[in-house]
C-alpha positions as CSV (number, residue, x, y, z in Angstrom):
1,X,21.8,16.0,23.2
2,X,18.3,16.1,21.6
3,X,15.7,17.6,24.0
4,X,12.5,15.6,24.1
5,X,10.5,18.3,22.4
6,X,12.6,17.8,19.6
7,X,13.0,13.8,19.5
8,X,9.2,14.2,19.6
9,X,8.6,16.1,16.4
10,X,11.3,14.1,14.3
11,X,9.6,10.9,15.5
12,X,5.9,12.4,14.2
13,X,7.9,13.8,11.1
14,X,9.3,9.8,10.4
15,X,5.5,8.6,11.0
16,X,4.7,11.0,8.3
17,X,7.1,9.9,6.1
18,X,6.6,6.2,6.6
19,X,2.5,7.1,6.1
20,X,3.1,8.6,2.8
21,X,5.1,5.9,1.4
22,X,2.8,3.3,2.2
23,X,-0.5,5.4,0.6
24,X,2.2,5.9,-1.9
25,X,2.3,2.0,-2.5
26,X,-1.3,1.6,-2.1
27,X,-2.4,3.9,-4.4
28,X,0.8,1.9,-7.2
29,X,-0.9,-1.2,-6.1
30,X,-4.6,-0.2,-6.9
31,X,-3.9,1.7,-10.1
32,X,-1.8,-1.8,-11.4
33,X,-4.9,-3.8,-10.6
34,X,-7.4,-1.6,-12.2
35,X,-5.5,-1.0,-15.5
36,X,-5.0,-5.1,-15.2
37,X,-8.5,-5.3,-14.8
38,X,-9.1,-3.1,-17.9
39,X,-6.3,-4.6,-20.1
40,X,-7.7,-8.2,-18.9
41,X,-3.8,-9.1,-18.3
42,X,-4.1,-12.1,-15.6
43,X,-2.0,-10.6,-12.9
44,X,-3.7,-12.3,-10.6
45,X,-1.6,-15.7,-9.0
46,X,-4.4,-17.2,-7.0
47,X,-5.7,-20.5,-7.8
48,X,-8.8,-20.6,-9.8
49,X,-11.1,-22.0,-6.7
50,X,-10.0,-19.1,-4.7
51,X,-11.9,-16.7,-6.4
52,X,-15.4,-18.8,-7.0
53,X,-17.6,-17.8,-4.4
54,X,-17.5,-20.7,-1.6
55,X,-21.5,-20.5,-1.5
């Protein structure tokens, strides 16, 4: 049986792990935008209206 002091620090240890995969994708994410941003490759899959300002 796992005592609740324990359940408690392997459920903060899984938050951990879950936190640093998604900052893990975030930062993937961001650093394939900017080098399509640099490279000028159209990654981007929006329609062309979407990103004209609505002003």
């Amino acid at each position: 049986m796992i005592s609740s002091s324990e359940m408690i620090r392997i459920r903060r240890q899984m938050q951990r792990r879950i936190q640093d995969v998604v900052a893990e994708r975030r930062r993937t994410r961001q650093m394939e935008a900017s080098t399509a941003d640099l490279t000028g490759d159209p990654t981007d899959t929006r329609p062309e209206s979407s990103l004209s300002p609505t002003a």
